[in-house]
VEXNUKE-473371 format. One record per residue (C-alpha): residue number from 1; residue in three letters; x negated, y, z. Coordinates in nm, 3 decimals, m for minus. Layout:
BEGIN
+-----+------+---------+---------+---------+
:  nr : rest :       X :       Y :       Z :
+-----+------+---------+---------+---------+
: NUM :  ALA :       X :       Y :       Z :
...
+-----+------+---------+---------+---------+
//
This chain:
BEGIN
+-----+------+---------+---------+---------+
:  nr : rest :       X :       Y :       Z :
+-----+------+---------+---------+---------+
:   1 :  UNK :   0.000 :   0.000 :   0.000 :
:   2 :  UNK :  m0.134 :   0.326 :  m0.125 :
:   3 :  UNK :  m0.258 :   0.606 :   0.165 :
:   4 :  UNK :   0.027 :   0.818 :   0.011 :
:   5 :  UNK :   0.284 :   0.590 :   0.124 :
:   6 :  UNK :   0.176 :   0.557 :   0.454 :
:   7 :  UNK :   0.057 :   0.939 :   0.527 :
:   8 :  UNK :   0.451 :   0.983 :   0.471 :
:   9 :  UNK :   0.593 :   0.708 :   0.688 :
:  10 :  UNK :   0.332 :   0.818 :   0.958 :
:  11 :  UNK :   0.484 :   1.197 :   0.925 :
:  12 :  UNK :   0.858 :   1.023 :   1.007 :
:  13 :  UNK :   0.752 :   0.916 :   1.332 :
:  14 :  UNK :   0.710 :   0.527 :   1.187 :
:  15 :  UNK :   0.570 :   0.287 :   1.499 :
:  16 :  UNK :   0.235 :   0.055 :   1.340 :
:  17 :  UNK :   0.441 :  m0.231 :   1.362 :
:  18 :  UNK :   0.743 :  m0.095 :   1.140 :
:  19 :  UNK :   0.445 :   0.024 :   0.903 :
:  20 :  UNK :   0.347 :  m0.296 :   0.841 :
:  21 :  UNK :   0.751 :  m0.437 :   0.811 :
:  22 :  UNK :   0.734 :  m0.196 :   0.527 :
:  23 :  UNK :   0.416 :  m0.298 :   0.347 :
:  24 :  UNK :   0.567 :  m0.650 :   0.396 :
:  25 :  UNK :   0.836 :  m0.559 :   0.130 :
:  26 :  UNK :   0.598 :  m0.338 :  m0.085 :
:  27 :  UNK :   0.397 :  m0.641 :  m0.139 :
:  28 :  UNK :   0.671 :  m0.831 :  m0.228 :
:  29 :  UNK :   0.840 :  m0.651 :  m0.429 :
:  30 :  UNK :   0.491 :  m0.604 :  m0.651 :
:  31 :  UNK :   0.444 :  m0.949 :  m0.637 :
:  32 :  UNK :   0.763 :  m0.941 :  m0.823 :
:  33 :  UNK :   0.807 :  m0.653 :  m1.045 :
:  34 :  UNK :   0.422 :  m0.714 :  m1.113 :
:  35 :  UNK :   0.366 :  m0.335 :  m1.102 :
:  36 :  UNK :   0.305 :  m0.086 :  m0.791 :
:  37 :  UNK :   0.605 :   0.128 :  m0.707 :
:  38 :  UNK :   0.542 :   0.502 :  m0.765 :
:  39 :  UNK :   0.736 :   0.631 :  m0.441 :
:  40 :  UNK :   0.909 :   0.525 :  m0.161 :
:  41 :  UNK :   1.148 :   0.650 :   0.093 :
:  42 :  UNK :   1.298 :   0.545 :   0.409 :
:  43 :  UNK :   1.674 :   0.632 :   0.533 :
:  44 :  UNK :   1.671 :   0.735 :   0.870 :
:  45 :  UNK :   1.945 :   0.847 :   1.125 :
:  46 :  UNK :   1.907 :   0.994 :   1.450 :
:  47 :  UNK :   2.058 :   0.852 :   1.727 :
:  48 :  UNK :   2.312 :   0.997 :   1.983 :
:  49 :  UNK :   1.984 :   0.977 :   2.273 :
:  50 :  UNK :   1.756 :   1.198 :   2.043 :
:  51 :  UNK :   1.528 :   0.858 :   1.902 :
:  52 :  UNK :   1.495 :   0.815 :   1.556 :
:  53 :  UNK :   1.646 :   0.455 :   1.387 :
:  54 :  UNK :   1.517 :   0.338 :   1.021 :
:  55 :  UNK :   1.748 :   0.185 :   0.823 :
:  56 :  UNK :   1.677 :   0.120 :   0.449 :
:  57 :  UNK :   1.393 :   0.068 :   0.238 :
:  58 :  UNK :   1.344 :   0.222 :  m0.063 :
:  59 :  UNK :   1.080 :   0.232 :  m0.335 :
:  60 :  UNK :   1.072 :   0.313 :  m0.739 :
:  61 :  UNK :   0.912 :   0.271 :  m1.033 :
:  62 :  UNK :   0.959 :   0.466 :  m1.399 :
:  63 :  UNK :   1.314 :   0.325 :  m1.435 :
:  64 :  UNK :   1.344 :   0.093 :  m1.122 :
:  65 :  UNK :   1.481 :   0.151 :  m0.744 :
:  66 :  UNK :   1.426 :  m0.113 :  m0.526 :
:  67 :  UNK :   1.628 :  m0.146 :  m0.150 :
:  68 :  UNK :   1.580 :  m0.334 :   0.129 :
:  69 :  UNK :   1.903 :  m0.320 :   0.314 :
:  70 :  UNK :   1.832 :  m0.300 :   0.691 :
:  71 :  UNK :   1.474 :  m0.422 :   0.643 :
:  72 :  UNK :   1.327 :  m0.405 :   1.029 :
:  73 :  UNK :   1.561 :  m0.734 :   1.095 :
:  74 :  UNK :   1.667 :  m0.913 :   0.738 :
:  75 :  UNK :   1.528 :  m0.996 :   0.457 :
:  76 :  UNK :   1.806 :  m0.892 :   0.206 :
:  77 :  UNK :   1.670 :  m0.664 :  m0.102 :
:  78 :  UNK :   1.795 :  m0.580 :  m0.474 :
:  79 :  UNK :   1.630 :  m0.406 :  m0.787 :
:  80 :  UNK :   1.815 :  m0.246 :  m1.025 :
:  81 :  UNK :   1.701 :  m0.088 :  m1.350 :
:  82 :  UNK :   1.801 :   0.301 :  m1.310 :
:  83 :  UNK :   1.694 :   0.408 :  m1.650 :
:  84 :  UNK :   2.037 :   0.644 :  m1.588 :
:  85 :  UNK :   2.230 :   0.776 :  m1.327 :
:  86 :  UNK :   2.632 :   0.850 :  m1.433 :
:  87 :  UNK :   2.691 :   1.017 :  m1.044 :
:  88 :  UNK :   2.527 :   1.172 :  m0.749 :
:  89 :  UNK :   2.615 :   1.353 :  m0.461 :
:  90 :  UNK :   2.414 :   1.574 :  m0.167 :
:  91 :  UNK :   2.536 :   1.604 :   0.143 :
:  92 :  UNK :   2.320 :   1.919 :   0.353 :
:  93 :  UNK :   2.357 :   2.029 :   0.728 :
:  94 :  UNK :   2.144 :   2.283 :   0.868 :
:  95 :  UNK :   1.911 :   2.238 :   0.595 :
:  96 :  UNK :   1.768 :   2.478 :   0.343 :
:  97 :  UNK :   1.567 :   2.347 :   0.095 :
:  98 :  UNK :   1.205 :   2.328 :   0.181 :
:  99 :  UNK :   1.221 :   2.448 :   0.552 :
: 100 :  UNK :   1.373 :   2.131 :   0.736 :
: 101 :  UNK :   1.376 :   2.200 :   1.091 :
: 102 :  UNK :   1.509 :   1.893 :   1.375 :
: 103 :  UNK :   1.817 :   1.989 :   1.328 :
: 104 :  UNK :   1.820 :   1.935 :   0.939 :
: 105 :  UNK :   2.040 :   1.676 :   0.759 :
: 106 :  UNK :   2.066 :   1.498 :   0.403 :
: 107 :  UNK :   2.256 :   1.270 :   0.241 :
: 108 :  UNK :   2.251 :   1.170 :  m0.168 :
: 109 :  UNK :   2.475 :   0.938 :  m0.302 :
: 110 :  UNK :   2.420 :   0.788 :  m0.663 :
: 111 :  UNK :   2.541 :   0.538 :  m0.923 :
: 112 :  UNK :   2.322 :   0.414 :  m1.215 :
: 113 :  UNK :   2.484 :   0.309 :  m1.542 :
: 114 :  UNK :   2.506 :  m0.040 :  m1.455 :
: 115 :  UNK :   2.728 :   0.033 :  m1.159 :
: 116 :  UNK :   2.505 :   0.005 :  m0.841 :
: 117 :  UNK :   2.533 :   0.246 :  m0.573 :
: 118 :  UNK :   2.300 :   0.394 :  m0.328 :
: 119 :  UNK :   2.325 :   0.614 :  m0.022 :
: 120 :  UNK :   2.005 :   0.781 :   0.091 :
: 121 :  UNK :   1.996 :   0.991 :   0.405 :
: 122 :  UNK :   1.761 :   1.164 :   0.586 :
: 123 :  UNK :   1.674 :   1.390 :   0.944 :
: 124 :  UNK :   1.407 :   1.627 :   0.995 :
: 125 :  UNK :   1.120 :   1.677 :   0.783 :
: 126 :  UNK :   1.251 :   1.370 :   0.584 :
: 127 :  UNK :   1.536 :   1.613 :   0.420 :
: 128 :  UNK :   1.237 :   1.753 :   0.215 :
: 129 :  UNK :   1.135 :   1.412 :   0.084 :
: 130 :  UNK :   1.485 :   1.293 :  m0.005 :
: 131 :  UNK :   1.520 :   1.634 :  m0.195 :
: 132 :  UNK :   1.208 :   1.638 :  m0.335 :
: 133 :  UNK :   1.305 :   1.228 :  m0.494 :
: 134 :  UNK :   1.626 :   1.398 :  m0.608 :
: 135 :  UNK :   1.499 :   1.643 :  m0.831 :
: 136 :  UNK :   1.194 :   1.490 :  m0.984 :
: 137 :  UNK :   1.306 :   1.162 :  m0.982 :
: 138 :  UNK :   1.720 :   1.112 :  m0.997 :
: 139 :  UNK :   1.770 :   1.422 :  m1.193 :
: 140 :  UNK :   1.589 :   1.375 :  m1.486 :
: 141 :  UNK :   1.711 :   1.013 :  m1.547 :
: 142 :  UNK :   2.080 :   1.175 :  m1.504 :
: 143 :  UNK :   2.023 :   1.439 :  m1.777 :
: 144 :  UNK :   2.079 :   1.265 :  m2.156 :
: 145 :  UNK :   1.717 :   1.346 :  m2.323 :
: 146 :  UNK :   1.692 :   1.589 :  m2.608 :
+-----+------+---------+---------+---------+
//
């Protein structure tokens, strides 16, 4: 797992152990799509006593997104080929883009073509990661090409 990927899930608070629950899936997931995913993003939540829970896996490729549903405790994880989103959605509370704060919430919901969903959300200084995936990599792929 590249030192960009784990700068970021160091910078959301990630425990060692979780860390390495995550490079668990990045290696297999390239061991099956036989490439290295390009980015990858973790939903988080925070709890009702202030601690922060983790609770999907994400990671892409050119025209790929990759989830681990609830990936500290199962082992249940789908691809799909996004070459083109049809629908997304943002959800914002006490965020403005590129000045999260604690306080700051996200949520993006998307379809691809084929008809899977996805629902991303985020806390904290996550909010600028979700939107920052968002715009470089869901908007383009919903935008037909010239």
């Amino acid at each position: 797992m590249n030192s960009d990927f784990t700068d970021y899930l160091t910078e959301i608070e990630m425990p060692g152990p979780l860390i390495e629950r995550v490079e668990y899936f990045h290696n297999l997931y390239t061991d099956l799509i036989r490439s290295e995913p390009e980015r990858v993003f973790v939903s988080d939540l925070i709890q009702e006593d202030g601690s922060r829970s983790y609770d999907s896996l994400w990671f892409f490729t050119g025209s790929e997104v990759m989830e681990a549903h609830r990936f500290l405790d199962a082992e249940s994880f789908d691809l799909d080929s996004a070459s083109k989103i049809t629908y997304w959605r943002v959800e914002k509370e006490s965020y403005t883009v590129g000045s999260a704060t604690a306080a700051s919430r996200m949520r993006f919901v998307f379809s691809t073509e084929g008809g899977s969903t996805g629902d991303l959300k985020a806390t904290g200084s996550n909010c600028d990661r979700l939107w920052t995936l968002m715009k470089e990599w869901f908007v383009p792929k919903s935008i037909a090409a010239p």
